[in-house]
Steps between C-alpha positions, in 0.01 A plus 500: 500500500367279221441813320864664535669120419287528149595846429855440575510143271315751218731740541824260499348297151493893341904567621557169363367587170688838540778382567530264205397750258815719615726226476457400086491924442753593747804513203293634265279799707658857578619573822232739606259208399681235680477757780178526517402153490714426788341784696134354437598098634730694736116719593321094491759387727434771728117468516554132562730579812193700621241193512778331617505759803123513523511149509730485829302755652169345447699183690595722775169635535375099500795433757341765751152429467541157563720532775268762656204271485705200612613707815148618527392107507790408740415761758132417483558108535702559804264734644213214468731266605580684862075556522460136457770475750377741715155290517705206600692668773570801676682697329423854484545509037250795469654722802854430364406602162234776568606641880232664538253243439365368833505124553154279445471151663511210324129438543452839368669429171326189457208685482301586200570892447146625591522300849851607601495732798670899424798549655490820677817711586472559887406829597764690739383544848525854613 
């Protein structure tokens, strides 16, 4: 962004200076030159609408990415927030967010993971 911003100033300082040097030749220059002159700040104006375009893209981009890791965060939060919930109370946070995910007992879950007990899916009786 920094980059584009300096590029852009650069690029403004040189239309500038264009644009003065037309102005104390303009009555005494030939058409076709006066032509041309305007065609190369109308060509500077041009490439500086174009970091001006990258520029609001590269915000865009910035806009999504944070938003997509701030929704990332917020999801996560609340997830840890219903486990430590869940370890509280009753509620069933893992089955509601993962059905098929069997439920463990509180004691279970406040075990450390190499002591906690499998949970088995029960075997149909035929």
């Amino acid at each position: 962004m920094r980059d584009l911003d300096n590029r852009a100033q650069s690029l403004m300082k040189e239309i500038d200076s264009h644009a003065e040097d037309y102005l104390k030749v303009v009555s005494q220059t030939s058409p076709e030159k006066r032509k041309e002159q305007m065609e190369k700040i109308q060509k500077l104006f041009n490439k500086a609408k174009e970091y001006g375009d990258d520029k609001v893209q590269l915000a865009i981009q910035t806009y999504e990415l944070v938003s997509h890791s701030a929704s990332t965060v917020i999801r996560n939060a609340t997830l840890i927030v219903a486990c430590n919930a869940r370890l509280i109370n009753t509620s069933d946070v893992w089955t509601q967010t993962w059905p098929g995910l069997k439920q463990k007992s509180k004691k279970n879950l406040l075990l450390p993971h190499y002591q906690q007990k499998k949970i088995l899916h029960p075997q149909p009786k035929v």
